[in-house]
SEMAR-642633 format. One record per residue (C-alpha): x, y, z; residue number from 0; residue in three letters. Coordinates in steps of 0.1 Angstrom, whole numbers, plus 5000, padded with zeros to 4 digits. Layout:
N
<east X north Y up Z i NUM aa ALA>
...
// end
This chain:
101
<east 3016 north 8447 up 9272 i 0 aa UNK>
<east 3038 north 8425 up 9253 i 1 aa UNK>
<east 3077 north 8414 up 9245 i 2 aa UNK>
<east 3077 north 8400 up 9216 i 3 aa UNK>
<east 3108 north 8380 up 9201 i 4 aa UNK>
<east 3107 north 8370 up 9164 i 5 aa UNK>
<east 3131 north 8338 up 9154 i 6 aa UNK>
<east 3140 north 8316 up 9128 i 7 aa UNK>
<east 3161 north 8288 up 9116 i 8 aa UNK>
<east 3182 north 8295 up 9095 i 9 aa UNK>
<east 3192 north 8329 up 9118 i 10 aa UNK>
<east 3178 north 8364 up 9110 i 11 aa UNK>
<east 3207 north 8380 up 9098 i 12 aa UNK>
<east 3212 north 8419 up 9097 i 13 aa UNK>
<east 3216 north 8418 up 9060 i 14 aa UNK>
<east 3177 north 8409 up 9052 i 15 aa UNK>
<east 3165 north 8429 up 9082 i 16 aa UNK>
<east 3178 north 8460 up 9065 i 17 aa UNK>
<east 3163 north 8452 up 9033 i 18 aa UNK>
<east 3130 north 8444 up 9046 i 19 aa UNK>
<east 3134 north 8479 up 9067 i 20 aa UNK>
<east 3146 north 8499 up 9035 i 21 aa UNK>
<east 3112 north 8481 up 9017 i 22 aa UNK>
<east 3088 north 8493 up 9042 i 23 aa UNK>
<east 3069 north 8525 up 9044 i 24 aa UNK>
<east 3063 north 8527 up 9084 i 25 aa UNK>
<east 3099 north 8511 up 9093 i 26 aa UNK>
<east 3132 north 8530 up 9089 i 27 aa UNK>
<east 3165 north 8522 up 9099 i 28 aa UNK>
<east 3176 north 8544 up 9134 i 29 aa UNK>
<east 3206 north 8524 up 9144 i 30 aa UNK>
<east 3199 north 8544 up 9179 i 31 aa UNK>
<east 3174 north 8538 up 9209 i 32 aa UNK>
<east 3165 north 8560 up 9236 i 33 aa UNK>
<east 3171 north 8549 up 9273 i 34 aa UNK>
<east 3161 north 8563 up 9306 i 35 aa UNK>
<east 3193 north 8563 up 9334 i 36 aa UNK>
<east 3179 north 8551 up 9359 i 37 aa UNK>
<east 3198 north 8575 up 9385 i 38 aa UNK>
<east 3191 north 8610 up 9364 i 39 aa UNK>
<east 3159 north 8599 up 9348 i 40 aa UNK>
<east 3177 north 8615 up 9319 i 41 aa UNK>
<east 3173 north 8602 up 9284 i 42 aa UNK>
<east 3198 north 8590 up 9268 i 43 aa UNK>
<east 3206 north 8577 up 9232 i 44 aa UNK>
<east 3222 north 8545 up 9225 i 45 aa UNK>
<east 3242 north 8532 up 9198 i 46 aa UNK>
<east 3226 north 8496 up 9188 i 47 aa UNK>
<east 3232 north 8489 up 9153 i 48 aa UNK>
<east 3200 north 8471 up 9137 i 49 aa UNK>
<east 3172 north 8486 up 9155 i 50 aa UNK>
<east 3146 north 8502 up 9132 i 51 aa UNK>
<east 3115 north 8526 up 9146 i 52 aa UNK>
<east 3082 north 8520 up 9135 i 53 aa UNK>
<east 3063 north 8549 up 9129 i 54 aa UNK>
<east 3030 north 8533 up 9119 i 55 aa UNK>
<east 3010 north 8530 up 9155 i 56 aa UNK>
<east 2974 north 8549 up 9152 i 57 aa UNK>
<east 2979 north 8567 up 9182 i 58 aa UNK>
<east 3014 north 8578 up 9167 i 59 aa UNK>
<east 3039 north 8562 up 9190 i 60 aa UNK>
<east 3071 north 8553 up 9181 i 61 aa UNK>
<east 3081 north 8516 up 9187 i 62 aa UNK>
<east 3115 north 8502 up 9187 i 63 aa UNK>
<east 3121 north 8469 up 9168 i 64 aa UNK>
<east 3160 north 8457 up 9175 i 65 aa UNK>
<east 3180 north 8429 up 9162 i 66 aa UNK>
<east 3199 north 8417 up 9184 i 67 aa UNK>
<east 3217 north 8381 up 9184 i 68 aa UNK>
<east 3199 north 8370 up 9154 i 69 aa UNK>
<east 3164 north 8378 up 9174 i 70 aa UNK>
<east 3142 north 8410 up 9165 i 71 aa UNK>
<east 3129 north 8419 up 9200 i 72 aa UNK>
<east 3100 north 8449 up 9205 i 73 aa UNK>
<east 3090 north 8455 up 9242 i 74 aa UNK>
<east 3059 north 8474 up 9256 i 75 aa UNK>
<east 3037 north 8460 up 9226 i 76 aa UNK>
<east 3001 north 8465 up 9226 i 77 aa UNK>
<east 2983 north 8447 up 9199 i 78 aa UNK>
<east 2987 north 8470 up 9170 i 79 aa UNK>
<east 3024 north 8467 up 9173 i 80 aa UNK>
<east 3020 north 8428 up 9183 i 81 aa UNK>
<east 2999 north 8428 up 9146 i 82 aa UNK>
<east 3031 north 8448 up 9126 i 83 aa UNK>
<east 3053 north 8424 up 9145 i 84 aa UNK>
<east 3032 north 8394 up 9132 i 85 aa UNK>
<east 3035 north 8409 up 9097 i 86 aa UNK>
<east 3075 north 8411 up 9099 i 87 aa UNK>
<east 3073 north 8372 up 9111 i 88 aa UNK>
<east 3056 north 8363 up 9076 i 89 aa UNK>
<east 3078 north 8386 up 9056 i 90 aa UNK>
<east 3104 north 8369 up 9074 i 91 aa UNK>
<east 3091 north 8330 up 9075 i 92 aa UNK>
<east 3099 north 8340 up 9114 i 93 aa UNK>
<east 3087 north 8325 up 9142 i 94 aa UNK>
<east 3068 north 8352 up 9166 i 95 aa UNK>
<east 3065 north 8346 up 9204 i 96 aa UNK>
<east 3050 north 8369 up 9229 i 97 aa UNK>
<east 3055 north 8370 up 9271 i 98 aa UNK>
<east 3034 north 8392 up 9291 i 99 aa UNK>
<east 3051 north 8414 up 9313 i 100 aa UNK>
// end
């Protein structure tokens, strides 16, 4: 599994990451993300403006791609979401790292 971070210089701004969302036919614009509490084990959805789902994995998971602090971040990526993430970076002229973890 991954965390990958796509940067850029000039900054991502929000402005271009919704237009490149609105463009796309397996990205759409949530605004939300789902988080466990880690005393309930509830989940619980969170307000963070930018984040867009990707609905295009094969084995129909739903991945969460956030921008955050001029960064889109996507966490627990296997290598069909490392390969969408790769294909925002061009679209983007971004700069894609990955960490395992």
């Amino acid at each position: 599994m991954y965390y990958i971070t796509l940067t850029r210089n000039p900054a991502l701004d929000a402005e271009e990451w919704h237009t490149l969302v609105e463009e796309s036919s397996d990205l759409s614009l949530t605004n939300t993300i789902p988080r466990m509490d880690p005393v309930t084990s509830e989940i619980n959805v969170i307000r963070m403006p930018g984040t867009a789902i990707w609905t295009g994995h094969p084995a129909g998971c739903n991945f969460h791609f956030v921008l955050e602090n001029n960064k889109i971040i996507v966490g627990a990526a296997d290598s069909f979401v490392k390969q969408k993430a790769s294909e925002i970076a061009i679209s983007l002229c971004a700069e894609m790292t990955c960490s395992f973890g």
